[in-house]
ZAPARO-153646 format. One record per residue: residue number from 1; residue in one letter; x, y, z of N, C-alpha, C, O in turn. Coordinates in nm, 2 decimals, decimal comma. Layout:
residues N
i | aa | n_east | n_north | n_up | ca_east | ca_north | ca_up | c_east | c_north | c_up | o_east | o_north | o_up
NUM | A | X | Y | Z | X | Y | Z | X | Y | Z | X | Y | Z
...
//
This chain:
residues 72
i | aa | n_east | n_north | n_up | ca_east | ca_north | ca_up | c_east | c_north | c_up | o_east | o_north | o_up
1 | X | -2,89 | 2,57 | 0,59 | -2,93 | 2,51 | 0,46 | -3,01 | 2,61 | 0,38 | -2,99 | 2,63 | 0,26
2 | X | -3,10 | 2,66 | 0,46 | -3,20 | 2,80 | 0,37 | -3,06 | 2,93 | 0,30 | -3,08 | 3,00 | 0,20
3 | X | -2,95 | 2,92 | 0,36 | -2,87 | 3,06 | 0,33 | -2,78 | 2,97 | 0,19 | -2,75 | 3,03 | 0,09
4 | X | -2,77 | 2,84 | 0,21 | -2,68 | 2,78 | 0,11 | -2,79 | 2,74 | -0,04 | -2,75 | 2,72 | -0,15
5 | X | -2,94 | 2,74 | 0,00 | -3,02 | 2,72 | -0,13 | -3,07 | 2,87 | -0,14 | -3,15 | 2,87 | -0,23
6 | X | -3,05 | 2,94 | -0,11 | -3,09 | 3,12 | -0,20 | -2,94 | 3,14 | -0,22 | -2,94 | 3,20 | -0,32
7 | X | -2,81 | 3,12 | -0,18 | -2,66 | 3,16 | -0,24 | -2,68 | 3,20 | -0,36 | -2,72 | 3,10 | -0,42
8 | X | -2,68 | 3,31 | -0,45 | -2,62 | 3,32 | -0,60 | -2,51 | 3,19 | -0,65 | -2,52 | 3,10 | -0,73
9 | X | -2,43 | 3,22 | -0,56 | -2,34 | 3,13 | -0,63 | -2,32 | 2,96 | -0,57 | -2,20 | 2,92 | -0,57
10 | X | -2,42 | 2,87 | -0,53 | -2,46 | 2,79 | -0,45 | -2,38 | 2,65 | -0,51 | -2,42 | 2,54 | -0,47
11 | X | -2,31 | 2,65 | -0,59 | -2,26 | 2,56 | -0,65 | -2,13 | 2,57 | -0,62 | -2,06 | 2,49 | -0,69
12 | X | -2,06 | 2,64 | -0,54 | -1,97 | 2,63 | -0,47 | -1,95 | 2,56 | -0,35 | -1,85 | 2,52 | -0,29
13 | X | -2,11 | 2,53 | -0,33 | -2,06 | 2,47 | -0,24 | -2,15 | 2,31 | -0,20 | -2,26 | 2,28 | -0,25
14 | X | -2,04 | 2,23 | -0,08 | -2,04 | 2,11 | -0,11 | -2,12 | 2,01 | 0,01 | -2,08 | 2,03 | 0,13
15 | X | -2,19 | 1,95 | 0,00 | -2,32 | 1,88 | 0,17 | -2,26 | 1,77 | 0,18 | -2,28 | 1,70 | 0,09
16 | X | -2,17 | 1,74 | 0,27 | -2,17 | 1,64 | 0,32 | -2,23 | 1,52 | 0,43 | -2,24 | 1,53 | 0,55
17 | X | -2,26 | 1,42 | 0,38 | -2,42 | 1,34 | 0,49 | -2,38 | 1,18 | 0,49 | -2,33 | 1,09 | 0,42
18 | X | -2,43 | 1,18 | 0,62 | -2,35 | 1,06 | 0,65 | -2,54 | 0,93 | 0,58 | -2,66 | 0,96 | 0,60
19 | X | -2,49 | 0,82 | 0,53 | -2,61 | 0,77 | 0,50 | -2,63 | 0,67 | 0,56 | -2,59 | 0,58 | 0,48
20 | X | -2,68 | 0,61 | 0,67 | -2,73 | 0,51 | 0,70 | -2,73 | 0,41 | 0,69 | -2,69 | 0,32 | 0,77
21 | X | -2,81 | 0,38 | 0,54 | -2,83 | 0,22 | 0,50 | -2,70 | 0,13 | 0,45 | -2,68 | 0,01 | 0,47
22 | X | -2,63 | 0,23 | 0,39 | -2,50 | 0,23 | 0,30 | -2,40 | 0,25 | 0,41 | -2,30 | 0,18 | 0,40
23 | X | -2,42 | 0,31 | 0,51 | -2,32 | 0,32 | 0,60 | -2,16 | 0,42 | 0,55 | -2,04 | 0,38 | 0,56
24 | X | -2,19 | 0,51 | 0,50 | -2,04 | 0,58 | 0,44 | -2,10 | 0,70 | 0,39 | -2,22 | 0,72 | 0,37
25 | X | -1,98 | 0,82 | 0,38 | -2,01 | 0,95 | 0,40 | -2,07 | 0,97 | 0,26 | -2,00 | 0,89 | 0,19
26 | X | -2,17 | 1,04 | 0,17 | -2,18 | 1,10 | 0,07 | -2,19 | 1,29 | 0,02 | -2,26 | 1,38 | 0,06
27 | X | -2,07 | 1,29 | -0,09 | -2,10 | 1,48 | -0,10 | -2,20 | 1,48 | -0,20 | -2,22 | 1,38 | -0,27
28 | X | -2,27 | 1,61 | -0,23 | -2,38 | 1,64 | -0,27 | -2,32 | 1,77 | -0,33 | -2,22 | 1,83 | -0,28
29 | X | -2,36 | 1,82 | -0,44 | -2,34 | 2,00 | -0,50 | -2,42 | 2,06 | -0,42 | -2,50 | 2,00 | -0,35
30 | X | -2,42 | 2,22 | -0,41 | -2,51 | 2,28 | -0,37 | -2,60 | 2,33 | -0,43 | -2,70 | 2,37 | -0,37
31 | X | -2,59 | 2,35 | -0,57 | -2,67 | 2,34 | -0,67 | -2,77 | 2,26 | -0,71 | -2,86 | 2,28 | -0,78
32 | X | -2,74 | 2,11 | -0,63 | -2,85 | 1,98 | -0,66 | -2,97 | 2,05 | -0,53 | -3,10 | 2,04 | -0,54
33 | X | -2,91 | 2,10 | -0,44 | -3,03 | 2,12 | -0,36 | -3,13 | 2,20 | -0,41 | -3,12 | 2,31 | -0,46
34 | X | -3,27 | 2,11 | -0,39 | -3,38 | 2,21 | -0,46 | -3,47 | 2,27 | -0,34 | -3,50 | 2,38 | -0,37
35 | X | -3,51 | 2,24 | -0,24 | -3,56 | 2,26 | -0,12 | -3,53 | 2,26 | 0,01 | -3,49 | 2,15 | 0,01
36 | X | -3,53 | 2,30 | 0,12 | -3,57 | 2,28 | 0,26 | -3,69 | 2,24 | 0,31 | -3,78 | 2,31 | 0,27
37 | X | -3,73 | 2,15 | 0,39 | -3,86 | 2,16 | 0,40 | -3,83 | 2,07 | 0,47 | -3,77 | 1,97 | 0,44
38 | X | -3,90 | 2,11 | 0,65 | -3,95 | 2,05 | 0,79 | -3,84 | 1,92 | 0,80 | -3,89 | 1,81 | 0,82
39 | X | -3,68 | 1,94 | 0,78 | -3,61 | 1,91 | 0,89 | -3,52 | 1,81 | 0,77 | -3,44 | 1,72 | 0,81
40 | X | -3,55 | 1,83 | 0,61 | -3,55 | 1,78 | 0,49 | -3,50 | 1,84 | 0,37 | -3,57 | 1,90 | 0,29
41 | X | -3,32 | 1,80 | 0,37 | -3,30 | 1,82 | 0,24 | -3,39 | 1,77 | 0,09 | -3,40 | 1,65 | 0,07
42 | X | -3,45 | 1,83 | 0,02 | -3,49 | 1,77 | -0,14 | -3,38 | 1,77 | -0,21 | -3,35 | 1,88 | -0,23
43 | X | -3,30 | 1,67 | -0,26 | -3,22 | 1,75 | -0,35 | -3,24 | 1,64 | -0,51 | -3,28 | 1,52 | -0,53
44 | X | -3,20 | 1,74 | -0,57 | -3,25 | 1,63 | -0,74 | -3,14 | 1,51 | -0,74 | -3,02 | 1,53 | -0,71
45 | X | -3,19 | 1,40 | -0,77 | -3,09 | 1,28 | -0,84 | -3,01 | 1,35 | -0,96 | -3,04 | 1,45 | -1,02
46 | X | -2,87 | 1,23 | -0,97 | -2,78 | 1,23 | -1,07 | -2,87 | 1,26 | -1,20 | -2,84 | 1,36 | -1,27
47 | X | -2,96 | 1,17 | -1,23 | -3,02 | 1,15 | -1,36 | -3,12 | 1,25 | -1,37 | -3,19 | 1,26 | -1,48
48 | X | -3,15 | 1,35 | -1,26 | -3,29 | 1,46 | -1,31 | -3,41 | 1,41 | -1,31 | -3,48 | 1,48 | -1,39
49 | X | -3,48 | 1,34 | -1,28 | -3,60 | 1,26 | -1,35 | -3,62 | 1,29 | -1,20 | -3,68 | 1,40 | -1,18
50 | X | -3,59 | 1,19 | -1,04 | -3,61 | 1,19 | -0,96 | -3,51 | 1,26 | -0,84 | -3,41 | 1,31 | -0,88
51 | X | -3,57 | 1,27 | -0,68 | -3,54 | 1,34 | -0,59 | -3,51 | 1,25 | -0,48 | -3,58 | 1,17 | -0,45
52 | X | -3,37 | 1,28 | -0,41 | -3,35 | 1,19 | -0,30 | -3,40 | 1,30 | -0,17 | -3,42 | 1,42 | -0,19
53 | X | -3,42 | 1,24 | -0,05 | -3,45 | 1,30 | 0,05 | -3,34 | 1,27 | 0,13 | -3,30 | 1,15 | 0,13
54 | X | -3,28 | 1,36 | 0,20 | -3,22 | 1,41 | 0,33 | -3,24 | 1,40 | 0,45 | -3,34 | 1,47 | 0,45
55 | X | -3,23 | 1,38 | 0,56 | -3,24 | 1,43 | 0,65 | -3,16 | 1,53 | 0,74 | -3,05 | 1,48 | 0,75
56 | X | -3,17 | 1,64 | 0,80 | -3,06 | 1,72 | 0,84 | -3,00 | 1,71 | 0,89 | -2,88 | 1,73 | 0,85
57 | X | -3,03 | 1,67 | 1,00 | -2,98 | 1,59 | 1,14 | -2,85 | 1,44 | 1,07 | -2,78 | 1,39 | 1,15
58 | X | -2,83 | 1,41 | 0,92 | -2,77 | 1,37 | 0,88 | -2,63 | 1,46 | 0,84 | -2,51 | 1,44 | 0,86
59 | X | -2,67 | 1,54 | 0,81 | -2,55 | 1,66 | 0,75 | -2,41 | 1,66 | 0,84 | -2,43 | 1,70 | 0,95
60 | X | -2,29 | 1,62 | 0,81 | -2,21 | 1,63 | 0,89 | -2,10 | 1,73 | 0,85 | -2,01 | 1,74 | 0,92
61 | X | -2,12 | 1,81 | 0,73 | -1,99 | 1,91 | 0,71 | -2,00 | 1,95 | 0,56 | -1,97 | 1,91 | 0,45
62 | X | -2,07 | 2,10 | 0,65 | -2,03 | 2,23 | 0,45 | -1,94 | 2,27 | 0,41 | -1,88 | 2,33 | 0,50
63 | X | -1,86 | 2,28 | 0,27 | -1,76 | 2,30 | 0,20 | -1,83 | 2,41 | 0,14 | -1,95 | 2,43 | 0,12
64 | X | -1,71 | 2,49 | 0,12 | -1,73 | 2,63 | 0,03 | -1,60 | 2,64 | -0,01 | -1,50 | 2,66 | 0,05
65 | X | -1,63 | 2,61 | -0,17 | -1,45 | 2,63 | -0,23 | -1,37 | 2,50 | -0,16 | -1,25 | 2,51 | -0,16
66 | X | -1,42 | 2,37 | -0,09 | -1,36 | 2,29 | -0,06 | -1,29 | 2,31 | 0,08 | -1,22 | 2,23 | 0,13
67 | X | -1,31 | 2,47 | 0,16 | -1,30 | 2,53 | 0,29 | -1,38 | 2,44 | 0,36 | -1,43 | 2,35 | 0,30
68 | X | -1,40 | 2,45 | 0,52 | -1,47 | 2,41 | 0,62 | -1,57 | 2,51 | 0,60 | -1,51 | 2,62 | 0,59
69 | X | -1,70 | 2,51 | 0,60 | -1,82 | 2,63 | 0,60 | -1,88 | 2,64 | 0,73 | -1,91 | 2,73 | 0,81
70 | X | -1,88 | 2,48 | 0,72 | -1,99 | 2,47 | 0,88 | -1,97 | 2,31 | 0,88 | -1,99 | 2,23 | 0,78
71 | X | -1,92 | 2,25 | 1,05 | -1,91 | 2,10 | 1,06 | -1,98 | 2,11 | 1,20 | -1,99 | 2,21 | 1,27
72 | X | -2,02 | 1,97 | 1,23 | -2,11 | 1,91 | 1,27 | -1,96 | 1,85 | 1,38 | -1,97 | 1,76 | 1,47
//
């Protein structure tokens, strides 16, 4: 996650996370990601104002260019 939020071109690529409460898979940009931090995606909401949190251990499959990057 640290190599895909310093990427130059980080908007290529795509986070896939499975969500819990909702029960069904959600993709994320890699450009919305703003942080790493102790086991914790940050990444900015749709709207900009606020921040959803992650968990990593959620993560089930990185897209690059819509390729397989890295799966779970």
């Amino acid at each position: 996650m640290h190599y895909i939020h310093n990427h130059p071109r980080r908007n290529e690529f795509k986070i896939r996370y499975y969500d819990k409460t909702q029960k069904k898979h959600f993709s994320i940009r890699g450009d919305l990601l703003r942080q790493v931090e102790r086991g914790t995606l940050i990444v900015e909401h749709k709207n900009g104002s606020q921040e959803a949190f992650i968990p990593v251990h959620r993560v089930v499959q990185v897209l690059q260019n819509g390729k397989t990057y890295w799966k779970r």
